[in-house]
C-alpha positions as CSV (number, residue, x, y, z in Angstrom):
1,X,6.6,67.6,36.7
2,X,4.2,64.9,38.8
3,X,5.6,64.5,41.9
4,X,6.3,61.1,42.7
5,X,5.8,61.6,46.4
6,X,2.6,59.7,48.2
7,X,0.1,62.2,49.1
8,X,-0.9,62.9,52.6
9,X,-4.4,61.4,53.2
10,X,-5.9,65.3,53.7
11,X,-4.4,65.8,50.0
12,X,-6.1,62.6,48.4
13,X,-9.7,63.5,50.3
14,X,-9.1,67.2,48.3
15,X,-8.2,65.2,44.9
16,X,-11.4,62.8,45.6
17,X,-14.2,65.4,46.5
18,X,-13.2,67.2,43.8
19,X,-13.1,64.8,41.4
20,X,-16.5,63.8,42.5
21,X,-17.4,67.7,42.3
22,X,-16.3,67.9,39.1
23,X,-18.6,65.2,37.2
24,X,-21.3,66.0,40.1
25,X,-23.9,66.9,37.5
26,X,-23.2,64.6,34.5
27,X,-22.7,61.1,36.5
28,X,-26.1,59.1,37.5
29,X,-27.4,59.6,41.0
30,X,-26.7,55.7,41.7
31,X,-23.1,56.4,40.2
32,X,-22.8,59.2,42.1
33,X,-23.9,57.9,45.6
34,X,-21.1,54.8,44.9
35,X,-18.5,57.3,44.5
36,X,-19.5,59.2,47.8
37,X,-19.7,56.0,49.8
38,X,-16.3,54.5,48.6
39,X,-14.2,57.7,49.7
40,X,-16.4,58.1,52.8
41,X,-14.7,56.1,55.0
42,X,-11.5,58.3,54.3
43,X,-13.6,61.4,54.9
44,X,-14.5,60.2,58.4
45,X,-10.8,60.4,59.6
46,X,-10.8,64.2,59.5
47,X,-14.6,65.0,60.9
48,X,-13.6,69.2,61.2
49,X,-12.0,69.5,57.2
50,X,-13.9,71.5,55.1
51,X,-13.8,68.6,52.0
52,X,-15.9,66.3,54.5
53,X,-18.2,69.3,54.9
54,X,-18.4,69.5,50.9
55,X,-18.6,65.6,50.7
56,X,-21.4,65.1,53.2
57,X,-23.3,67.9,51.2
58,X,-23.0,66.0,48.2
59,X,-24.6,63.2,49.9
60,X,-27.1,64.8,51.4
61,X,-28.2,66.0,47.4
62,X,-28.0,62.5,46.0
63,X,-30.2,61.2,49.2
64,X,-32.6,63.5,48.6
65,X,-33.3,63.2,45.2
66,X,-33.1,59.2,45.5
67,X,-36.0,59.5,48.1
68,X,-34.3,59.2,51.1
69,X,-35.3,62.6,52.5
70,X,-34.6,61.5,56.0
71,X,-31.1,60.3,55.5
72,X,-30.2,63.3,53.3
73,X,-31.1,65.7,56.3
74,X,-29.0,64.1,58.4
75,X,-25.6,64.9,55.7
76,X,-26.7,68.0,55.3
77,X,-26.6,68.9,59.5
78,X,-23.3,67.1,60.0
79,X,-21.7,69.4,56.7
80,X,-23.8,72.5,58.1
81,X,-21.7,72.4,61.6
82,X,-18.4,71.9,59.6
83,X,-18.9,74.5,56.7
84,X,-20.5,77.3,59.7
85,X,-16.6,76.8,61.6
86,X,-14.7,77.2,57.9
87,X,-14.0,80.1,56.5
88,X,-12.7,78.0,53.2
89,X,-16.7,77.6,52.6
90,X,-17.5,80.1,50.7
91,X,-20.1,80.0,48.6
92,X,-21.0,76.5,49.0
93,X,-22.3,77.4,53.1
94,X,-25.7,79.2,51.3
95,X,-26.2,76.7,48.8
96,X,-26.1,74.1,51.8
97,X,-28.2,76.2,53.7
98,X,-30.7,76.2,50.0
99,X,-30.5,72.6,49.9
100,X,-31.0,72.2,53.5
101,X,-34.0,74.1,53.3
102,X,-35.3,72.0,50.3
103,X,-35.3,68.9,52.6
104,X,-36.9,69.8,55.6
105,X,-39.9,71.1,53.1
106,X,-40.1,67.9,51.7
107,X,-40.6,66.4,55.1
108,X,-43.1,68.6,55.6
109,X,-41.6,70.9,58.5
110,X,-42.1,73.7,57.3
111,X,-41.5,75.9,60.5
112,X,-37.9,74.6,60.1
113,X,-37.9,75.0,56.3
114,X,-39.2,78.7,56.9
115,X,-36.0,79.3,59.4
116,X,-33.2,78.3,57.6
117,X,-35.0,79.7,53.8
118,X,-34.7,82.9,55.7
119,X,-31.2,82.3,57.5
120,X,-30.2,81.5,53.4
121,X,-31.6,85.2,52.4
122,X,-29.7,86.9,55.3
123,X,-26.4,85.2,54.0
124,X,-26.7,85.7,50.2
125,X,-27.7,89.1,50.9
126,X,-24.9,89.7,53.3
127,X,-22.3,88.1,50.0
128,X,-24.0,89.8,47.2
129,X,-25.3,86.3,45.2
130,X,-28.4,87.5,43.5
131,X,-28.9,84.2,42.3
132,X,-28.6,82.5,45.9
133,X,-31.1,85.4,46.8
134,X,-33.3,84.9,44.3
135,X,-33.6,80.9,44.8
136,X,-34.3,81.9,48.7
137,X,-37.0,84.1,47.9
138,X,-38.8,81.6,45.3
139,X,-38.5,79.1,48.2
140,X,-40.1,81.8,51.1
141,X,-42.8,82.4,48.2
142,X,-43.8,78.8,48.2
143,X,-43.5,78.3,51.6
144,X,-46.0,81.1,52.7
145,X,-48.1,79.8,49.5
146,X,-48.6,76.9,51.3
147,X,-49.7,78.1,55.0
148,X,-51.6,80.4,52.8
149,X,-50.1,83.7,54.0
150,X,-50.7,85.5,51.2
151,X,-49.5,88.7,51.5
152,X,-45.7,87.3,52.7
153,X,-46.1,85.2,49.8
154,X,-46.5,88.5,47.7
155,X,-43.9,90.2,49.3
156,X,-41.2,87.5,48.3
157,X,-42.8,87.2,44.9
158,X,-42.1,91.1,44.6
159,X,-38.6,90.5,45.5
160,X,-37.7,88.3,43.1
161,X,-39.3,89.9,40.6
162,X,-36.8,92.9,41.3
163,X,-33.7,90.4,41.6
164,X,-34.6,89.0,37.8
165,X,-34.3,92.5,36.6
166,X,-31.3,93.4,34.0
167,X,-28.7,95.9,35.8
168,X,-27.0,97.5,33.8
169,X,-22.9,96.3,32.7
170,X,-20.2,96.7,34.9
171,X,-16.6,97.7,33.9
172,X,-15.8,94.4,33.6
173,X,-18.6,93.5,31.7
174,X,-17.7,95.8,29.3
175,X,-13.9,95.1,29.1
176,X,-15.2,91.5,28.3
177,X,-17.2,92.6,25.6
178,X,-14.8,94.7,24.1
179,X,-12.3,91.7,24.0
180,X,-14.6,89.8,22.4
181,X,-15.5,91.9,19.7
182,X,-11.5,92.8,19.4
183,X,-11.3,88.7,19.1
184,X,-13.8,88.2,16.4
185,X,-12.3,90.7,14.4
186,X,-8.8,89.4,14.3
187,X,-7.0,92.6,16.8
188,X,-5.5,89.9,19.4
189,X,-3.1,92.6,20.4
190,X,-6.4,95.0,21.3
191,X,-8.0,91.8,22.9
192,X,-5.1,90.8,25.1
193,X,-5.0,94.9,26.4
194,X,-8.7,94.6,27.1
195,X,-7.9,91.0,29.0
196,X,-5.4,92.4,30.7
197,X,-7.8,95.2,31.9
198,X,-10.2,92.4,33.3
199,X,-7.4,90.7,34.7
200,X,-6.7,93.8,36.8
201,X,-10.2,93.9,38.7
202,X,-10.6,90.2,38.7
203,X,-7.6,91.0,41.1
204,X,-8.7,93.6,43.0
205,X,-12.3,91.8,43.8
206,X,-9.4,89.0,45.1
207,X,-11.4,86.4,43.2
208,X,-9.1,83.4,42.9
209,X,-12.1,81.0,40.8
210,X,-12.5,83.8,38.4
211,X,-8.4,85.1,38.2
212,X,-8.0,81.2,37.3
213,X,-10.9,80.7,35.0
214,X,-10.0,83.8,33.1
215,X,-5.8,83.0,32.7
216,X,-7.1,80.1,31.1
217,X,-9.8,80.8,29.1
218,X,-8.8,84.4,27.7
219,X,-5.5,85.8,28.6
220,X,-3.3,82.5,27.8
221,X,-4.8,82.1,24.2
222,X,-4.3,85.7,23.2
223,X,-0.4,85.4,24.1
224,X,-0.3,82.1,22.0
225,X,-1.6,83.4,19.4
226,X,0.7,87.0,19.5
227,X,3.3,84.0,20.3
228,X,4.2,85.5,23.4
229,X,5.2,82.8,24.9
230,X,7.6,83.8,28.3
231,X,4.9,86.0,29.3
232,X,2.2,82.9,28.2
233,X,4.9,80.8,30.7
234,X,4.1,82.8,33.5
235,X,0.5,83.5,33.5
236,X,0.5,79.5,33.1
237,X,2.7,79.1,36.4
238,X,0.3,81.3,38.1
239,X,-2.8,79.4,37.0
240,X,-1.1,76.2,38.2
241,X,-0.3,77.7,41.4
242,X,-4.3,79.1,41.5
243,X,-5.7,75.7,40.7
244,X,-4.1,74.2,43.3
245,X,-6.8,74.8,45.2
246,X,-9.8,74.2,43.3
247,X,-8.3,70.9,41.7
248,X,-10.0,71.0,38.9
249,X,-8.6,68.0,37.4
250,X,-9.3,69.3,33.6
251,X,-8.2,72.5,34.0
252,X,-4.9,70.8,35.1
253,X,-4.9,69.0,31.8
254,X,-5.2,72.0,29.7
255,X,-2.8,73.9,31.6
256,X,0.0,71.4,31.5
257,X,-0.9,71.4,27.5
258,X,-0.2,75.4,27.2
259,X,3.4,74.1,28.9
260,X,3.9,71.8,26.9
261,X,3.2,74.0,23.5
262,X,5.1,76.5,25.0
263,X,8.4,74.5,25.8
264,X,7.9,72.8,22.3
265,X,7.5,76.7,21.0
266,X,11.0,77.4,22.8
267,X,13.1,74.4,21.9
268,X,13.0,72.2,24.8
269,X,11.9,69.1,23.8
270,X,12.6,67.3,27.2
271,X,10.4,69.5,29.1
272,X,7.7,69.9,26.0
273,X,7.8,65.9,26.7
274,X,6.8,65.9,30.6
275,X,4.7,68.2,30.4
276,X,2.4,66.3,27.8
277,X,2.8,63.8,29.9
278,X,1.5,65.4,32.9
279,X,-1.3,67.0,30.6
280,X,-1.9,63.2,29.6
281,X,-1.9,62.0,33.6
282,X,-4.4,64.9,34.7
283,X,-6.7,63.7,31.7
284,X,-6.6,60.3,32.9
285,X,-7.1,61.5,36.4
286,X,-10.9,63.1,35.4
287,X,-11.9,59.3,34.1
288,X,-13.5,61.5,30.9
289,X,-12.8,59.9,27.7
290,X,-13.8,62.7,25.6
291,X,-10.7,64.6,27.6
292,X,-8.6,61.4,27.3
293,X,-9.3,61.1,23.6
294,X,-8.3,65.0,23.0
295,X,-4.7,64.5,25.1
296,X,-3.7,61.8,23.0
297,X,-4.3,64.4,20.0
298,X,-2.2,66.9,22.1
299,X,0.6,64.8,22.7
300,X,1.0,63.6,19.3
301,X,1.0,67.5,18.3
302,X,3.9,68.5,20.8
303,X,6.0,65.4,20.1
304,X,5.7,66.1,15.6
305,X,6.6,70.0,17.1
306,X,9.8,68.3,19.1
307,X,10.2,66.3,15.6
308,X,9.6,62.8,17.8
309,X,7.8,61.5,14.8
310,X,7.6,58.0,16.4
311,X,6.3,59.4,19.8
312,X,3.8,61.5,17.7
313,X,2.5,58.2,16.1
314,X,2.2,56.1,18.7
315,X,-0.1,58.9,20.7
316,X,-2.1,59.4,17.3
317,X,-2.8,56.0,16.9
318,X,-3.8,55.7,20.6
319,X,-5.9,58.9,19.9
320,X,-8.1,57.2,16.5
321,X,-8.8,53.7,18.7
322,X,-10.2,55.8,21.4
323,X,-12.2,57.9,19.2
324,X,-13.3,55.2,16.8
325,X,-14.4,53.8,21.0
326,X,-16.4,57.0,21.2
327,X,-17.9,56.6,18.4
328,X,-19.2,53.3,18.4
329,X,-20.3,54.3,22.2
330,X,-22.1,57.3,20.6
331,X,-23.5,55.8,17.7
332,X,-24.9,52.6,20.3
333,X,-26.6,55.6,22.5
334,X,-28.4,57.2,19.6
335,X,-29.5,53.8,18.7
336,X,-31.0,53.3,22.1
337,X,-32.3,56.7,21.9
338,X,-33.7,56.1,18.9
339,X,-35.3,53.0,19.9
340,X,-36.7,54.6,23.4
341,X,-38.2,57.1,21.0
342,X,-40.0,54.5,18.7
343,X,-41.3,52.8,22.5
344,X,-42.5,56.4,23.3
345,X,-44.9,57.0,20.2
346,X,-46.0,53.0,20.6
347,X,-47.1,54.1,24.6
348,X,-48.4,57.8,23.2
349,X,-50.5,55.9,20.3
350,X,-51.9,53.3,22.8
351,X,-52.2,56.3,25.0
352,X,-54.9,57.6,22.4
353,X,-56.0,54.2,22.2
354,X,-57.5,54.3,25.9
355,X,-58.7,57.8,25.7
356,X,-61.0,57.1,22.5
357,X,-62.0,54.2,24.3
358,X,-62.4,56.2,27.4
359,X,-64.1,58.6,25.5
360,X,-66.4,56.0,23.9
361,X,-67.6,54.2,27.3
362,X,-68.3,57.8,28.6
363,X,-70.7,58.3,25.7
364,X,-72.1,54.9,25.9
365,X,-72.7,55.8,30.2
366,X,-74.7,58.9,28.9
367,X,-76.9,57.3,26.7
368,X,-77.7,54.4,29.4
369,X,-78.1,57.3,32.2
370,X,-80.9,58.9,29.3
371,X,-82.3,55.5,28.9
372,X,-82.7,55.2,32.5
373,X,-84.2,58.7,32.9
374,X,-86.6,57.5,30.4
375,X,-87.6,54.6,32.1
376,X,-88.1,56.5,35.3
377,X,-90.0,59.0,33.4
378,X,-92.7,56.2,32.1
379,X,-92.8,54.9,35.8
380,X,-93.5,58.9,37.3
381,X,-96.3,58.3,34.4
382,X,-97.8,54.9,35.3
383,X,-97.7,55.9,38.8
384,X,-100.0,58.7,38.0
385,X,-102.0,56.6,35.6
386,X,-103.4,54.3,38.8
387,X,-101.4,52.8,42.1
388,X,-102.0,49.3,41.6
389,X,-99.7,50.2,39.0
390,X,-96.9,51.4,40.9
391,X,-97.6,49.1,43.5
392,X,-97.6,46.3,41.2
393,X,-94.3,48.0,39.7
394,X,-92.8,48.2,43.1
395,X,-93.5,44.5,43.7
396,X,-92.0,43.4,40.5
397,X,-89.0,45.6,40.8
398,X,-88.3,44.2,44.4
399,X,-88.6,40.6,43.4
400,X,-86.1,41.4,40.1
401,X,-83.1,43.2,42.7
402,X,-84.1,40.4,45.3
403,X,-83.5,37.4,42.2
404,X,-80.3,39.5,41.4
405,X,-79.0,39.5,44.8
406,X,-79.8,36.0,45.5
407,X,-78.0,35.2,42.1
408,X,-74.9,37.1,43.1
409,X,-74.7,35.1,46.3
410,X,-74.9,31.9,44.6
411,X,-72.3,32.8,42.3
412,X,-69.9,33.4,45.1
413,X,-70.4,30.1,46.6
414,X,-69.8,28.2,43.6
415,X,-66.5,30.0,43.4
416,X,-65.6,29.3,46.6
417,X,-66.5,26.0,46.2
418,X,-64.4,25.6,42.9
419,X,-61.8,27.0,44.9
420,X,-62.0,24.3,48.1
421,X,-62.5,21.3,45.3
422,X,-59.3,22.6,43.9
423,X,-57.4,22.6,47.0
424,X,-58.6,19.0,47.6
425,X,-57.9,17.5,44.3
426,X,-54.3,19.7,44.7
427,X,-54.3,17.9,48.4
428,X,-55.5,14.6,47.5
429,X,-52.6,14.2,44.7
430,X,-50.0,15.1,46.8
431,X,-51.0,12.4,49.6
432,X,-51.5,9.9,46.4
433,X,-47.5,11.0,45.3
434,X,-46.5,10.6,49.1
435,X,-47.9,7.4,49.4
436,X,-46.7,6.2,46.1
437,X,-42.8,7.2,46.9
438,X,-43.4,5.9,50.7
439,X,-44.5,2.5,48.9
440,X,-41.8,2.5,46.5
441,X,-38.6,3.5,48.5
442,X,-39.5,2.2,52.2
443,X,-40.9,-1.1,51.1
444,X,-36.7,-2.5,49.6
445,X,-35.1,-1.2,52.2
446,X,-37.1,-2.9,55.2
447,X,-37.8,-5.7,53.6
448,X,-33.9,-6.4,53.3
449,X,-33.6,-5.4,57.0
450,X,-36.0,-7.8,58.0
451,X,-34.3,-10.5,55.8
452,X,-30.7,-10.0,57.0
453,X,-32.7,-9.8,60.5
454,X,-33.9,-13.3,60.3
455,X,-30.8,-14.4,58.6
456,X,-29.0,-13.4,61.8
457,X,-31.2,-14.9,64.2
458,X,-31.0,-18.6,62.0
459,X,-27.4,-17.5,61.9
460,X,-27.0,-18.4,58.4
461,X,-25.0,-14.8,57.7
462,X,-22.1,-13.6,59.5
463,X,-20.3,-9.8,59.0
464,X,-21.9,-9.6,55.4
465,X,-25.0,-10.0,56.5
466,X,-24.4,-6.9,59.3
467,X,-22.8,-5.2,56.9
468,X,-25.7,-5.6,54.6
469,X,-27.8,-4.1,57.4
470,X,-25.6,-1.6,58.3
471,X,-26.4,-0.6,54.1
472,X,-29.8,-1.1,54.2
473,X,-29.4,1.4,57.3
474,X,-28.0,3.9,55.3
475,X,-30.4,3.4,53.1
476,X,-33.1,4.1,55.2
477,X,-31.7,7.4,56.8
478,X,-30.8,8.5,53.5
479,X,-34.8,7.7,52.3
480,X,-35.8,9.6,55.6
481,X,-33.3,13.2,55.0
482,X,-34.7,13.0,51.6
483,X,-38.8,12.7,52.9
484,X,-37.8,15.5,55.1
485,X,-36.1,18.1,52.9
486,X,-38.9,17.2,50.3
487,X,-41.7,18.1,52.8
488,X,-39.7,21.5,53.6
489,X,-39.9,22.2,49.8
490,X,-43.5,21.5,49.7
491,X,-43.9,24.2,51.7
492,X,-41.9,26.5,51.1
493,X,-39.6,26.6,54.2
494,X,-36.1,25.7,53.2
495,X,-33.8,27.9,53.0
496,X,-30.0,28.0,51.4
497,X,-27.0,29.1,53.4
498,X,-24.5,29.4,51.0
499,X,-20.7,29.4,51.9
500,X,-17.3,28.3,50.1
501,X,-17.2,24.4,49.9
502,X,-14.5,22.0,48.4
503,X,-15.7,20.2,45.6
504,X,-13.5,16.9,46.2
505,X,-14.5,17.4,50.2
506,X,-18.3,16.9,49.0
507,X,-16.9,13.9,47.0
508,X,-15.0,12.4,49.5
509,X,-17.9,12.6,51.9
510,X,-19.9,10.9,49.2
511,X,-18.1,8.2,48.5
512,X,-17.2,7.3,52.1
513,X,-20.5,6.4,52.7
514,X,-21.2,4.0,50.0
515,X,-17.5,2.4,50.1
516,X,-19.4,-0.8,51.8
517,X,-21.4,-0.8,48.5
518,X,-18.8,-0.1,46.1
519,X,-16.3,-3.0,47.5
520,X,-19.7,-5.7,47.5
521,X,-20.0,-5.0,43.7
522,X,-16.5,-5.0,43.0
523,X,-16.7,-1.4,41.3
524,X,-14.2,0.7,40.3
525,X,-14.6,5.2,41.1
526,X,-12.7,7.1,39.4
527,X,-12.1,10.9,40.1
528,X,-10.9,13.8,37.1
529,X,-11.0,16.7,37.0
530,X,-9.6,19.9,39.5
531,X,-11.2,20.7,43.2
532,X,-13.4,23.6,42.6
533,X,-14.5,25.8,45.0
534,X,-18.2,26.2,45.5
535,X,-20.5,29.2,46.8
536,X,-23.4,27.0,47.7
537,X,-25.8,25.4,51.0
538,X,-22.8,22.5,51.9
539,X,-26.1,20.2,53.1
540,X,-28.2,20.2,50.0
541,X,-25.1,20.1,47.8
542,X,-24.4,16.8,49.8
543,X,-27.7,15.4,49.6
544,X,-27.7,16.0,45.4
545,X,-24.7,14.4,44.9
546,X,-25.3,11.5,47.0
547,X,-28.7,10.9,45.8
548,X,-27.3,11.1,42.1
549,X,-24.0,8.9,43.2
550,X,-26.2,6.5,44.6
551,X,-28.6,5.7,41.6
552,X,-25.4,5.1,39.2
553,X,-24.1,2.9,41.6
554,X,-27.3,1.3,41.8
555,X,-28.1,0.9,38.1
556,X,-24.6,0.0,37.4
557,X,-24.0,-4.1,37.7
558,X,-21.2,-5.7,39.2
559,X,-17.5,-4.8,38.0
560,X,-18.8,-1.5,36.5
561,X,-17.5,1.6,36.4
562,X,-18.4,5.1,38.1
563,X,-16.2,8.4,37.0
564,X,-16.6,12.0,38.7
565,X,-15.4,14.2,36.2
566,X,-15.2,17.9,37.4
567,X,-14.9,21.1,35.2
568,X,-14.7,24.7,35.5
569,X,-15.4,27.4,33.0
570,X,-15.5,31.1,33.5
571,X,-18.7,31.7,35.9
572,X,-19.5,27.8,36.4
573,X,-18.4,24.6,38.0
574,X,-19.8,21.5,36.4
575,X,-19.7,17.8,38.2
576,X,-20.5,14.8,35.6
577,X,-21.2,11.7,37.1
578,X,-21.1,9.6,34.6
579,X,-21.8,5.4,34.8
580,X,-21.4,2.3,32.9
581,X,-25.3,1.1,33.7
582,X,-27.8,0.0,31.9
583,X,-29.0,3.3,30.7
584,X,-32.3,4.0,29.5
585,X,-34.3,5.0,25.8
586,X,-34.0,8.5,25.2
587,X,-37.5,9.3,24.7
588,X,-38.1,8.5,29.0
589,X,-35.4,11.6,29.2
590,X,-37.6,14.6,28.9
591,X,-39.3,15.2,32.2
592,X,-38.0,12.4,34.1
593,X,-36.2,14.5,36.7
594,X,-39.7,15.7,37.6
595,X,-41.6,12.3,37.7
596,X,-38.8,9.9,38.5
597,X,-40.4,7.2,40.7
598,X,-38.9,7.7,43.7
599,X,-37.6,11.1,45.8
600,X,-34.1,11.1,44.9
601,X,-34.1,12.4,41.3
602,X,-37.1,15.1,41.8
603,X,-35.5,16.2,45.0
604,X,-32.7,16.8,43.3
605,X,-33.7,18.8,40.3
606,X,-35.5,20.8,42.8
607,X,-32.3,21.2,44.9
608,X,-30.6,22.4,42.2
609,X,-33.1,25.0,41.3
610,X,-33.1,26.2,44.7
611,X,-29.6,26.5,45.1
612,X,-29.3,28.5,41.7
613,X,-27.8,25.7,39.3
614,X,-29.2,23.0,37.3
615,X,-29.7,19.4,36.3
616,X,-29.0,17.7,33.1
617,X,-29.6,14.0,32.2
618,X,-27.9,12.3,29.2
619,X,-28.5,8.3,28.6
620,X,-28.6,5.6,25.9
621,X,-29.7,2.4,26.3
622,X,-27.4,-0.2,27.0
623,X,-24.2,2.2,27.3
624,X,-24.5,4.0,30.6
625,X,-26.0,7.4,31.9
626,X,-24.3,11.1,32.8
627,X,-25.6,13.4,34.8
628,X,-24.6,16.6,35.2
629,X,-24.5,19.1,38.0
630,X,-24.1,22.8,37.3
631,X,-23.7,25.9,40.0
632,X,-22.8,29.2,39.5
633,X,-19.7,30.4,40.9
């Protein structure tokens, strides 16, 4: 059974290394670095265990081949001082070593590279791994290629060569053979003698990896099938003992299945059952729905052996969704396939396409480079004919280059005259838009200052008219933040700092400032809706909404009616304002937010933009007009 027990945090680095280890070479390199980086900070509490060593050398491979050659160096010299101190290395202290070596040639230090390829030689030589000693000699081979010492280059070339010769079988090779052939002609109880045999030296070379891999892989089956199944019970414990410290999450699975056959086989339907649990937990466990998908099947199998028919069909239904999942997944990918084929002849054939073309201007080069041999054949000739010839040719060719030159020159100018006249007219509109907007928003408010000004001074108003100035104030400062973030958008220099803001706060701060306004016309602001909360520049949002509150308050007459209607769906927040004005004819709607004749609407639309959302303007004549204000959230 699972235990039910927390792990330590030593025991969950071992689970997550290996699971990473285990799916190193089918995940992504950008799946794989996320992975590394998520149980890093855990590998960091224990900077002398042997699973950091093994996690920074996975880093330093996905670094490396990412591009990152620099960063990958430095993983790979923090795991080479753990894995050097820890003898529970093994092999993987060569390979780092390999992979080390790899780097610091791609950084072009080769003196380094030279040192540890050879450090890598000494070591697989010293443990026997032809193939680590053969991937150390390729990379000496190479190395000395490239200082161009040819004769060390030889040397390592030669000694490879000798590595990628056939020795012949050993005793276990052929005890492996010989259960094979036993296997594919149907003599299981020959086979399990010959498995047995192999077995036997597996356990005298004290090679834990290859005792485990062959329990399960050879000497397991064969008792199943002879249904031997106390001595299949044992071999199983010892494998589960074994792969304790590999934790190699799908060999777990299939272990746990054996267990479960095995109790099933036996007539214990309540052990049968956890143990196909288990089986289905370590499946789970490798994230691999192709493992996932063949549990199910397994479970459903033990449970119709234990004659819990409903258990069996609820894990074979659960087995035929997945599948008919993997399926669909499988059939999508060939599609894609398919279709990244069809784009890989399209490229090939316009791939042709430019090389007959190539092909053709190359041919069309020679025959003008034989024209113009011609040509400087006939002047060799009229040369030699007289030299007020050639001089006269000389002349003539001298004015022709001179005329082209002169030609060229003018050319230029007129482009970089195009080019000024451009700017200007782009210039010149801009100051003739300025002007327009200064002429039509400055001119009301100052004019009303001015009035209530006088007013006061005859004293024909009292607090309205102050209050009336204090609004045409407003007015005015709102007018002047709007000329100001406008100009910053001309140029290109403003910039959002988003944060989480309070829909309603925005609104409240809104509607504060016009409440002068809304109490002189009488009008009524009504608020639906939920507070939302935004991920958006808290100034700009501000300035929108006011801009957009303050035009349906404006257009609105006396005694109307103003509602804020907010809305949320899944990855947006909307804000209608919507008002009971005058409207306006559909057909001005298209474009207006770009051409409206003040700042306020433009600005906005371009706010918006900025900030990631949008602007949307409904109307109709004579029955109001609702804008709406969309961000992403």
């Amino acid at each position: 059974m699972v235990s039910q027990q927390v792990q330590p945090d030593t025991a969950r680095l071992r689970l997550q290394v290996a699971r990473i280890g285990a799916n190193f070479s089918t995940n992504s390199l950008t799946r794989n670095l996320a992975l590394l980086e998520r149980v890093l900070p855990l590998a960091r509490r224990y900077p002398t265990s042997v699973h950091t060593g093994t996690l920074y050398f996975y880093l330093g491979r996905v670094l490396r081949d990412l591009g990152r050659p620099a960063e990958s160096l430095d993983y790979f010299q923090k795991a080479e001082i753990i894995l050097a101190r820890s003898e529970k290395a093994g092999t993987g202290y060569g390979w780092l070593l390999y992979e080390k070596c790899l780097t610091l040639s791609a950084l072009k230090r080769e003196g380094e590279a030279t040192r540890d390829a050879l450090r890598c030689l000494d070591w697989a030589q010293e443990k026997k791994q032809p193939q680590l000693q053969a991937s150390a000699c390729a990379m000496l081979s190479f190395i000395f290629e490239q200082q161009g010492q040819t004769e060390r280059s030889r040397y390592y070339n030669t000694l490879l060569e000798k590595l990628k010769k056939v020795q012949p079988p050993s005793e276990r090779d052929r005890y492996r053979q010989s259960e094979a052939h036993c296997t594919a002609d149907g003599d299981f109880v020959t086979a399990l003698f010959f498995s047995k045999k192999t077995l036997g030296l597996l356990k005298a070379e004290k090679d834990k990896e290859a005792i485990l891999n062959h329990l399960h892989q050879s000497t397991i089956a064969l008792l199943f099938r002879l249904h031997r199944f106390e001595e299949a019970r044992a071999y199983i414990g010892e494998a589960l003992a074994l792969n304790e410290t590999y934790q190699k999450l799908s060999l777990f699975s299939d272990l746990w299945s054996d267990l479960a056959w095995y109790q099933a086989a036996t007539g214990h339907p309540a052990e049968a059952r956890r143990a196909a649990q288990t089986m289905l937990y370590y499946a789970r466990l490798t994230e691999d729905p192709a493992l996932v998908r063949e549990a199910w099947l397994r479970q459903s199998q033990v449970y119709e052996r234990i004659r819990d028919f409903a258990g069996a069909l609820e894990a074979l239904k659960k087995f035929h969704s997945l599948n008919d999942s993997l399926q669909n997944t499988k059939r999508t990918i060939e599609v894609a396939q398919a279709e990244s084929r069809y784009r890989l002849e399209q490229k090939e054939a316009q791939i042709h396409r430019l090389i007959r073309f190539a092909r053709l201007s190359h041919l069309r080069a020679e025959n003008q480079a034989q024209q113009y041999a011609y040509l400087n054949r006939q002047c060799w000739l009229l040369a030699v004919i007289g030299m007020l010839a050639a001089v006269a040719s000389m002349l003539v060719t001298y004015y022709l280059l001179r005329s082209i030159k002169l030609r060229r020159a003018l050319k230029a100018q007129n482009a970089e005259i195009d080019k000024q006249a451009k700017a200007l007219a782009e210039a010149n509109q801009l100051k003739d838009r300025l002007f327009s907007i200064l002429s039509h928003d400055l001119r009301g408010p100052v004019a009303s200052i001015k009035a209530a000004l006088v007013l006061q001074q005859d004293k024909v108003c009292g607090d309205a008219g102050l209050s009336g100035i204090d609004q045409q104030v407003n007015r005015l400062q709102e007018l002047i933040d709007n000329l100001l973030y406008w100009s910053m958008n001309q140029r290109n220099g403003l910039r959002v700092y988003a944060r989480p803001v309070s829909l309603h706060d925005l609104l409240n701060e809104v509607v504060e400032t016009y409440k002068g306004l809304i109490a002189r016309k009488q009008m009524e602001v009504v608020w639906e809706g939920p507070d939302i909360c935004l991920q958006t520049d808290e100034t700009l949002a501000v300035l929108v909404i006011r801009n957009i509150f303050h035009n349906a308050l404006k257009f609105t007459p006396p005694n109307g009616r103003v509602r804020l209607v907010t809305e949320q769906t899944a990855n947006k927040a909307k804000l209608h304002i919507v008002d009971t004005g005058i409207g306006m004819n559909a057909s001005l709607l298209p474009g207006l937010s770009q051409r409206g004749t003040g700042l306020g609407l433009p600005l906005s639309a371009d706010l918006m933009k900025l900030c990631g959302g949008s602007l949307r303007i409904n109307s109709t004549l004579g029955a109001g007009t609702t804008v709406t204000l969309t961000w992403l959230i």
